[in-house]
C-alpha positions in Angstrom: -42.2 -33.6 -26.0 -42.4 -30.4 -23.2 -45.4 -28.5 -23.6 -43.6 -25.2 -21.8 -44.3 -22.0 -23.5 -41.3 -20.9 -24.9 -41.8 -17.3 -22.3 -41.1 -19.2 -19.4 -38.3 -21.2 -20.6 -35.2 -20.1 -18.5 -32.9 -17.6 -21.1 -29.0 -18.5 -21.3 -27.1 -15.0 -20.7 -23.9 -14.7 -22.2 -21.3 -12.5 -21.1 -19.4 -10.9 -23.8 -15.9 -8.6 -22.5 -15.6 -5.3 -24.2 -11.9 -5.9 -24.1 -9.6 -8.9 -24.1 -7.6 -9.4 -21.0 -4.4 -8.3 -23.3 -6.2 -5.1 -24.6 -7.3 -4.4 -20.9 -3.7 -4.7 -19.8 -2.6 -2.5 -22.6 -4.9 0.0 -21.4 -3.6 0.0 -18.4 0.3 -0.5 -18.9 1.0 3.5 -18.8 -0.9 4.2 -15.3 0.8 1.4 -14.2 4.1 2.8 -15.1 3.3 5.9 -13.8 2.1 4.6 -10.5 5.4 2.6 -10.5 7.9 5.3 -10.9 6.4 8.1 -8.7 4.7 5.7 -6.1 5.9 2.4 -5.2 10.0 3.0 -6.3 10.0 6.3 -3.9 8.5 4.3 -1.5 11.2 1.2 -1.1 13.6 3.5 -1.7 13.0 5.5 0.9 12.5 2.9 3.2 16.2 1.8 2.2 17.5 5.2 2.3 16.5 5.5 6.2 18.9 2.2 6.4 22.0 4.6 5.5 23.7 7.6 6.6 22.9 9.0 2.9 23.6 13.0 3.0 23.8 15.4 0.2 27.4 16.7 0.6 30.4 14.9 1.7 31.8 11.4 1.0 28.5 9.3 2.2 26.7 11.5 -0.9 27.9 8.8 -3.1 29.0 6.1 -1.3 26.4 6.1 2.0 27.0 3.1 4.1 24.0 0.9 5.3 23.9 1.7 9.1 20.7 -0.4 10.1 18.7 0.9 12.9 21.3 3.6 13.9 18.7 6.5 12.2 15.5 5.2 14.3 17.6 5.0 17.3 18.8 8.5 16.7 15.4 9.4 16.5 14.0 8.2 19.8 17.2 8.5 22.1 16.0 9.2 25.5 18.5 11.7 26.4 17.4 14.1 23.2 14.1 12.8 22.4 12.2 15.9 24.9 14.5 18.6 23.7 14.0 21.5 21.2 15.0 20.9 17.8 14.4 16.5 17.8 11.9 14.4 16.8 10.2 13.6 20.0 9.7 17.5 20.9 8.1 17.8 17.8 6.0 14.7 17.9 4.5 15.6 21.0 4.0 19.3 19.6 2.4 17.2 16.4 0.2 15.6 18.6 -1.2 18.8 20.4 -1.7 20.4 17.3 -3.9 17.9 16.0 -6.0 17.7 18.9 -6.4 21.5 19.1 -6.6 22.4 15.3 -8.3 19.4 13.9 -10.6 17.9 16.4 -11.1 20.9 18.7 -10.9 23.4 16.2 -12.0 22.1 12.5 -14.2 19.3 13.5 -16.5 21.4 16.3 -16.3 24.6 14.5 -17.7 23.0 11.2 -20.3 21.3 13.1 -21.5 24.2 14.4 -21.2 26.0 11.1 -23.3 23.4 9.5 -25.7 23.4 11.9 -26.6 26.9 12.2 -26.8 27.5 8.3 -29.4 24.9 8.6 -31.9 27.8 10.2 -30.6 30.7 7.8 -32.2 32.0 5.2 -31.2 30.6 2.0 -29.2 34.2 0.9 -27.2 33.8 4.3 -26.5 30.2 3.7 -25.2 30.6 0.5 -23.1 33.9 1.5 -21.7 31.8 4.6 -20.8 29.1 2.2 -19.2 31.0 -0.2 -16.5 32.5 2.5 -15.9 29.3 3.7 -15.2 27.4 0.7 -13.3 30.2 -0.2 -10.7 29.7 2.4 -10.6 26.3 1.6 -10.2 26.5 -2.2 -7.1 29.5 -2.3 -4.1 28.3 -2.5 -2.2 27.7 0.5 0.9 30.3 -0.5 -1.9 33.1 -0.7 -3.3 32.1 2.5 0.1 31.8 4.4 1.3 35.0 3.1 -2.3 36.7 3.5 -2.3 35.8 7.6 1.3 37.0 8.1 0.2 40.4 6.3 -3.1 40.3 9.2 -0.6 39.1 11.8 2.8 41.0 11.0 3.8 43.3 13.9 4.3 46.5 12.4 1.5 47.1 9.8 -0.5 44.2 10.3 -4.3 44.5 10.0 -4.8 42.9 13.2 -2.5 45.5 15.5 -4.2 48.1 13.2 -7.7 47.0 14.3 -6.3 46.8 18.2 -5.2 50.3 18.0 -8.4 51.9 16.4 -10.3 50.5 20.1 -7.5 51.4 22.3 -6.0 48.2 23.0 -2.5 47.9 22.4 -1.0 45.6 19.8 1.4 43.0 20.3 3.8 40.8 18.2 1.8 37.2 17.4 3.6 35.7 15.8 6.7 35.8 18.3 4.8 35.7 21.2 2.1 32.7 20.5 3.0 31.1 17.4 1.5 27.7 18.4 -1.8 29.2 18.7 -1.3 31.6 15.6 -1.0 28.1 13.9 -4.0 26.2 15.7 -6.0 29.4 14.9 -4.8 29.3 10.8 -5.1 26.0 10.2 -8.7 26.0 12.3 -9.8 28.7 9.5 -8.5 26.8 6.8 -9.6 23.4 7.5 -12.8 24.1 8.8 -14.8 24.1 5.3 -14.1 20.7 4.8 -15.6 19.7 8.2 -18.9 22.1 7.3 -19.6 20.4 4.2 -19.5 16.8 5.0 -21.8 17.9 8.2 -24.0 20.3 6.0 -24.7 16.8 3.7 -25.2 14.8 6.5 -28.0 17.1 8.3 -29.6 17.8 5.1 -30.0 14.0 4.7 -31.8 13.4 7.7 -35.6 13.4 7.0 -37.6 17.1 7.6 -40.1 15.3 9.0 -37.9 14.6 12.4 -37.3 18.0 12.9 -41.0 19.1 12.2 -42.1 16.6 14.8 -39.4 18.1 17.4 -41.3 21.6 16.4 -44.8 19.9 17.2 -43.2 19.2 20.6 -41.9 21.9 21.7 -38.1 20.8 21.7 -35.5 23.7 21.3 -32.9 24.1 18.7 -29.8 22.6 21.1 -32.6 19.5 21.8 -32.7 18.8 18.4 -29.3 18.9 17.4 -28.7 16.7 20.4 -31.3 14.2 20.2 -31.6 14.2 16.2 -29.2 15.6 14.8 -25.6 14.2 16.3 -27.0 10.3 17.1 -27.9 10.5 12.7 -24.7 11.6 11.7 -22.5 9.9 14.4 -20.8 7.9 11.2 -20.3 11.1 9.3 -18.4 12.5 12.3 -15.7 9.9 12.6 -15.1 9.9 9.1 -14.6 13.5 9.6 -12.1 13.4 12.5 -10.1 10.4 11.0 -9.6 12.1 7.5 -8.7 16.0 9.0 -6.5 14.6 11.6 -4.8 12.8 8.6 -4.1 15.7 7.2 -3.6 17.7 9.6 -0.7 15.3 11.1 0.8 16.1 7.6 0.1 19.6 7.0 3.1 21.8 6.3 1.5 25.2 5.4 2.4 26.8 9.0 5.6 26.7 7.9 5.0 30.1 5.7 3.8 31.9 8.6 6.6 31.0 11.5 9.2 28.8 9.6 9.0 26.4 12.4 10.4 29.1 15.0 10.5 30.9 17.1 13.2 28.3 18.8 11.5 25.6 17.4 8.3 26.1 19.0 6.0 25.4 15.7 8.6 22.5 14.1 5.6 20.1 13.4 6.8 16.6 12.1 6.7 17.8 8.3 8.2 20.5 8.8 11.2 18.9 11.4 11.1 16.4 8.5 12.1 19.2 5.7 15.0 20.7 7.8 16.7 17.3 8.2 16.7 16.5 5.0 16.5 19.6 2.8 18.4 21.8 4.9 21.1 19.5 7.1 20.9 17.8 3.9 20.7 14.0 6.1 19.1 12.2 3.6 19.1 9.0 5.6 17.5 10.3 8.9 14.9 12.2 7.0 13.7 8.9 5.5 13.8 7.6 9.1 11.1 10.1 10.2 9.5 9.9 6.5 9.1 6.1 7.2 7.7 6.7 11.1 5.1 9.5 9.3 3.7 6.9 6.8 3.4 4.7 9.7 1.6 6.8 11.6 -0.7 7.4 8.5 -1.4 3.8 8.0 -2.8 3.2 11.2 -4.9 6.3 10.8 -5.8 4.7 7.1 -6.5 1.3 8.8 -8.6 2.6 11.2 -10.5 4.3 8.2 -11.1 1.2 6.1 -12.3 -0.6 9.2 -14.9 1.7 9.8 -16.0 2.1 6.5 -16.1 -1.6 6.6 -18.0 -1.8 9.6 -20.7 0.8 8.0 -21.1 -1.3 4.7 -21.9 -4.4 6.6 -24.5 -2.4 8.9 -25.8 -0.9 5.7 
């Protein structure tokens, strides 16, 4: 017979489901049919459609016939793929758009938003926030249409403000639209970069800074030995996720409408006058299949990272 007190006798835990496995499935039936229709169906099927010469008007409306690669091929002929108006002209201008507006532009100017409103007082900090986030939170028709009022020509604020200190005005939006669009999608995007930076600087212990005080250090020698090593994770999260969406953004359209000659047709937008205004159904899935290529890299490169951090963690 065991003499063990009954306390230290090891207790059997049972594990008792909520839900049955057919409840749970129940429960989850509708956002499965929902995630079904508007997800994975649009997805195979545009993947099939960029296998035809499916238009909107004409015979191949109803009847397109499966062409294979012919799209993709169209797409990334040599003898077109530089000019104006095709896909590799506006790949490359994709490319330098990304690099100016989201790593040179939203990334460095959040981080240097973030850090400075580190030093404010509390009233300017919360001021500074609240135009930020404001240009981050309006919707994108109100901005579009708000920076082609500053911008327009004629009675723009901008020409107006040139004028009132004797400079003369000048038409920006004909003249430089690819930096009228680096500059507006900067202004826009740049909240996102100064709040994931603001979290991350506040996380980092007072007492590192207070020691850099003790020694002397200045406020460039902190952010450079303190600040950017501690948050070095935070920042390529940041640059993968804005140049993300910034390789999809198709709010510049408002402002130039992809002109003048082409000179602002980003992907999305060379994407949107292929299919919605040429109305070629089957080469806009072709560049709509290349795009989510492009983003699954991007996305892969994400999760292994994040998986990378977990396993330091």
């Amino acid at each position: 017979m065991t003499t063990e007190p009954l306390a230290a006798r090891p207790k059997k835990v049972r594990n008792f489901a909520l839900l049955s496995n057919r409840a749970g499935g129940a429960f989850l039936l509708p956002a499965g049919l929902l995630v079904s229709v508007f997800v994975i169906f649009p997805f195979f099927w545009v993947i099939f459609v960029s296998f035809t010469n499916r238009t909107l008007l004409g015979r191949t409306a109803l009847n397109p016939e499966f062409v294979g690669l012919a799209n993709y091929l169209t797409l990334f002929d040599p003898a077109t793929f530089f000019q104006r108006g095709q896909f590799g002209f506006s790949l490359i201008l994709t490319t330098q758009f990304v690099l100016c507006s989201a790593l040179l532009g939203q990334a460095l100017l959040g981080l240097v938003l973030a850090w400075l409103i580190q030093t404010v007082p509390p009233a300017v900090k919360r001021m500074v926030e609240t135009f930020v986030i404001g240009a981050w939170i309006l919707p994108e028709v109100v901005i579009g249409f708000a920076w082609f009022a500053f911008l327009d020509r004629d009675a723009g604020t901008l020409n107006m403000l040139l004028k009132s200190v004797g400079l003369p005005p000048g038409d920006f939006l004909l003249q430089h639209p690819f930096w009228v669009i680096v500059v507006f999608n900067t202004w826009r995007g740049a909240a996102f970069s100064m709040m994931l930076f603001n979290s991350a600087f506040a996380s980092i212990p007072p007492s590192y800074f207070q020691a850099a005080d003790v020694a002397g250090a200045s406020s460039f020698q902190k952010f450079r030995d303190i600040g950017l090593p501690l948050i070095r994770g935070h920042i390529v999260t940041d640059l993968i996720l804005i140049t993300m969406w910034t390789f999809n953004v198709f709010t510049p359209f408002l402002l130039t409408n992809g002109g003048p000659s082409y000179r602002t047709e980003l992907v999305s937008i060379y994407n949107y006058r292929v299919a919605f205004q040429d109305f070629q159904f089957g080469k806009g899935a072709a560049v709509g299949v290349i795009m989510m290529l492009i983003n699954l890299a991007f996305a892969l490169v994400y999760l292994s990272i994040g998986k990378k951090k977990a396993a330091q963690s």
